[in-house]
C-alpha positions as CSV (number, residue, x, y, z in Angstrom):
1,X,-122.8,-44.3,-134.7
2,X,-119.6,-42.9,-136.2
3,X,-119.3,-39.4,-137.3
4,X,-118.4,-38.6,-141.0
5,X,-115.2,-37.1,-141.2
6,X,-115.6,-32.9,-141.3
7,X,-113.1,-30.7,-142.9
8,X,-112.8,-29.0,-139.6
9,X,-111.1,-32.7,-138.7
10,X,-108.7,-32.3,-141.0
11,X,-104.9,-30.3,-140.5
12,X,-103.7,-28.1,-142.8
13,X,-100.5,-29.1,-145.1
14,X,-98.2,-27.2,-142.7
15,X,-99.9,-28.8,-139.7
16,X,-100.0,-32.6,-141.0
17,X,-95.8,-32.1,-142.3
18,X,-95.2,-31.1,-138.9
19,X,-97.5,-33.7,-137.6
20,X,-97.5,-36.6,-139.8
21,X,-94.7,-38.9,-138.5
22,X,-96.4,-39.2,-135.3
23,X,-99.5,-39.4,-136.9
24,X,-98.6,-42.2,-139.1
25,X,-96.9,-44.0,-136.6
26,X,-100.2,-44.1,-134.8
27,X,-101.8,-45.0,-137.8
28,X,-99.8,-48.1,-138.3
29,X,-100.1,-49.2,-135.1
30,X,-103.9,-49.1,-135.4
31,X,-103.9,-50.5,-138.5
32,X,-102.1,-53.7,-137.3
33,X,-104.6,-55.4,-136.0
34,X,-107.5,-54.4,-138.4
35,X,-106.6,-56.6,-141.0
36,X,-107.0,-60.2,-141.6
37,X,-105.0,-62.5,-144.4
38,X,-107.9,-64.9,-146.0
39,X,-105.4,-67.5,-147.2
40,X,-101.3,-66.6,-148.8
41,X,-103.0,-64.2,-152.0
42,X,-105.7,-62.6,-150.1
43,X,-106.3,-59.7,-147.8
44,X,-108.6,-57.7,-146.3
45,X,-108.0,-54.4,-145.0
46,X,-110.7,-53.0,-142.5
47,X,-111.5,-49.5,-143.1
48,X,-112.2,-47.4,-140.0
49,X,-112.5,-43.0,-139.1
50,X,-108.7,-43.1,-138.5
51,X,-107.3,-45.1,-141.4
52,X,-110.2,-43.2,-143.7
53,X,-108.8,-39.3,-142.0
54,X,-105.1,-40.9,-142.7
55,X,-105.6,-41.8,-145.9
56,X,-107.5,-38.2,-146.4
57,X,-104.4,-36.6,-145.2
58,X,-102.1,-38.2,-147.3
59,X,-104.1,-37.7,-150.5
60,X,-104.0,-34.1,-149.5
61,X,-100.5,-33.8,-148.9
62,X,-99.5,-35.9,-152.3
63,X,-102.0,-33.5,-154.1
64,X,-100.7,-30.7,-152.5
65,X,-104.3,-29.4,-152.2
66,X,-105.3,-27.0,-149.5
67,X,-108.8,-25.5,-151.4
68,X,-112.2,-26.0,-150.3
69,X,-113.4,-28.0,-153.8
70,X,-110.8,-29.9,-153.8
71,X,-111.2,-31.3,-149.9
72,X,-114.5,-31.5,-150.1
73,X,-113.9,-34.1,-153.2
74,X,-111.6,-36.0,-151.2
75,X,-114.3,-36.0,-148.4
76,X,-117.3,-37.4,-150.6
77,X,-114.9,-40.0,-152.0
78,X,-113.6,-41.8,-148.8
79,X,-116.6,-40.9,-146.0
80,X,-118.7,-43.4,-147.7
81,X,-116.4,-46.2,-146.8
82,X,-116.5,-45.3,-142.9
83,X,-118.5,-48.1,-141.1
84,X,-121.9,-46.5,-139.5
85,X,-122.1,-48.9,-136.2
86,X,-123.7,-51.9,-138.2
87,X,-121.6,-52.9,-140.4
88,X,-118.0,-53.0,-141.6
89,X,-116.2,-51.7,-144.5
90,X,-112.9,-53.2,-146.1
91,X,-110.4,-53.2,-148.7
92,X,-109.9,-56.3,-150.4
93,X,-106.6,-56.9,-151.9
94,X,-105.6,-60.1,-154.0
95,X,-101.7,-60.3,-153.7
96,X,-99.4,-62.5,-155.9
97,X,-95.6,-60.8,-155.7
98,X,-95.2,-61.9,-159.3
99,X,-97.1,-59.7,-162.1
100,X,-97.5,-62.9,-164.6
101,X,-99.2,-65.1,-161.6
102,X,-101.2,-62.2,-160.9
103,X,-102.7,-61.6,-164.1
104,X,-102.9,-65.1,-164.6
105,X,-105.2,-66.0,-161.3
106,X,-107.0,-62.7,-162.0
107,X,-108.6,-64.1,-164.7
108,X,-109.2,-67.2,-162.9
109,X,-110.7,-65.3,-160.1
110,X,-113.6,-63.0,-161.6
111,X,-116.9,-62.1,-159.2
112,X,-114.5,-63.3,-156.1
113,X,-115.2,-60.2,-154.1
114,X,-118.9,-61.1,-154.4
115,X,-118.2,-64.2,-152.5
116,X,-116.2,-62.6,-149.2
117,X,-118.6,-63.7,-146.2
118,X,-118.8,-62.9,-142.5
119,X,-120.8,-65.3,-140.0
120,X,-121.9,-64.5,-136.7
121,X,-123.1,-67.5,-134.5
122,X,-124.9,-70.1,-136.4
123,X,-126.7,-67.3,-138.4
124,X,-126.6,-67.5,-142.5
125,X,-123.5,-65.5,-143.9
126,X,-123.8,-62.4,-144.8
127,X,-122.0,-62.2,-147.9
128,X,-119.4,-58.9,-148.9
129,X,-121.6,-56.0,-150.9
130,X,-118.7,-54.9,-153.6
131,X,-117.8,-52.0,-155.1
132,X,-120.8,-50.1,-154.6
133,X,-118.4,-46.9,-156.2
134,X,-117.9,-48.6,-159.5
135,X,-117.6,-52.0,-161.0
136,X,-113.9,-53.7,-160.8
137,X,-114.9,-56.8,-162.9
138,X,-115.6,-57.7,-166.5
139,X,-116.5,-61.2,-168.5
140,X,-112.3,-61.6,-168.2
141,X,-110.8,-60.8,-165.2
142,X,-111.3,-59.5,-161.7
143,X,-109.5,-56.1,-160.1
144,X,-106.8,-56.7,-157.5
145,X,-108.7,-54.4,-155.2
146,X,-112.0,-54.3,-154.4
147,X,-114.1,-52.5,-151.9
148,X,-116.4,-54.3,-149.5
149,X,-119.2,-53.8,-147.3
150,X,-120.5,-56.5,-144.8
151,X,-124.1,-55.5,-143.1
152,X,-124.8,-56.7,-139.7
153,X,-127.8,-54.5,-138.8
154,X,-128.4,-54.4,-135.6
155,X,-129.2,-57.5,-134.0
156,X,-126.3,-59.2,-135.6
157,X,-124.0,-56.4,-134.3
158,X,-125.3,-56.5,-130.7
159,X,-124.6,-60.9,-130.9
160,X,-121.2,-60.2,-131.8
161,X,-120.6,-57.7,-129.0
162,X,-122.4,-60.0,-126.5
163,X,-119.7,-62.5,-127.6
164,X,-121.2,-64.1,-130.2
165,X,-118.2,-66.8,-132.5
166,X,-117.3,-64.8,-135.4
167,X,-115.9,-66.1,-138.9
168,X,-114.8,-64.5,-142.1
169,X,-113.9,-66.5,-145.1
170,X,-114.2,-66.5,-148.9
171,X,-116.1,-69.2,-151.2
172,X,-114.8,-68.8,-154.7
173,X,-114.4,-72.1,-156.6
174,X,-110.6,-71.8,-157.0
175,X,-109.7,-69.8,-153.9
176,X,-111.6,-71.0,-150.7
177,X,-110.7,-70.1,-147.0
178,X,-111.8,-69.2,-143.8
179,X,-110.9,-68.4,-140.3
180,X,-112.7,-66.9,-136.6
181,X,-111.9,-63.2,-135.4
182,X,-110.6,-63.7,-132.3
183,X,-108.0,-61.8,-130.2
184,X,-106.7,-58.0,-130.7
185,X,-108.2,-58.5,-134.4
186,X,-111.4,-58.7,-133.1
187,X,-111.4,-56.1,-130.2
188,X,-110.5,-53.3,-132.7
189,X,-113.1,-54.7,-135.3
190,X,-115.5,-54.7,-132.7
191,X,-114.7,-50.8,-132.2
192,X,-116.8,-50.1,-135.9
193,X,-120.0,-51.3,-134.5
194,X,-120.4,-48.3,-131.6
């Protein structure tokens, strides 16, 4: 099971200026092969310890805040999103360069992130579990981010380590795709569920 991230993981700001452009260039390199485009206007982001303590840092270091409230608030709002060994956690970003389009198809698109699926074998889908932190949908139009949870539980988890095909897609009556994890993509996923 993954370990929450402590503040006793975390480096100070002088540490993390010293530190950061190695750290980041780690981070980017780890990030490459955690994510997954689900058609030209859709991505998702998987969320992991390392991206999460990145993302801690920075938020830190923007903030410029170095006091014990004010870490531990950054703490309770992104441990939540680290996977727990039996299941995965993601950011889901719709993407359309041009504001207008995106506004327009945002509209279009309302309850999509409900309809983000994972399928391991020839088991049912288990469908995305969406913004469990707030809602990012009304009666008119859908967020361009969106936070998702996919649960395995355990059986599913130990399939897909055994080897188990793998697809991720999303069903949404105006934006439909889906593809298999396979590769690098998969090998780092795969990493969430120890």
């Amino acid at each position: 099971m993954t370990q929450l991230i402590q503040r006793a993981d975390l480096m100070s700001l002088e540490q993390y200026a010293e530190q950061r452009p190695a750290f980041r260039q780690q981070v980017l390199a780890h990030k490459k092969h955690r994510q997954i485009a689900l058609g030209p206007n859709a991505t998702l982001y998987f969320e992991d310890r390392l991206t999460l303590l990145y993302q801690i840092q920075e938020m830190l270091r923007i903030e410029k805040v170095f006091e014990a409230d004010g870490i531990n608030e950054e703490l309770e709002a992104y441990n939540p999103m680290v996977p727990d060994g039996c299941n995965f956690k993601a950011t889901f970003m719709i993407e359309y360069a041009d504001p207008v389009v995106r506004a327009a198809q945002l509209e279009k698109m309302i309850r999509i992130e409900d309809l983000v699926w994972m399928q391991v074998g020839t088991h049912d889908k288990i469908w995305s579990i969406a913004d469990e932190d707030l809602d990012r949908s009304n009666d008119t139009k859908t967020s361009a981010v969106h936070f998702l949870r996919f649960e395995l539980g355990e059986a599913l988890a130990a399939e897909l380590k055994a080897g188990a095909d793998w697809r991720i897609g999303v069903q949404h009556a105006i934006y439909t795709y889906d593809l298999a994890i396979e590769g690098e993509t998969r090998e780092s996923l795969l990493n969430d569920l120890d």
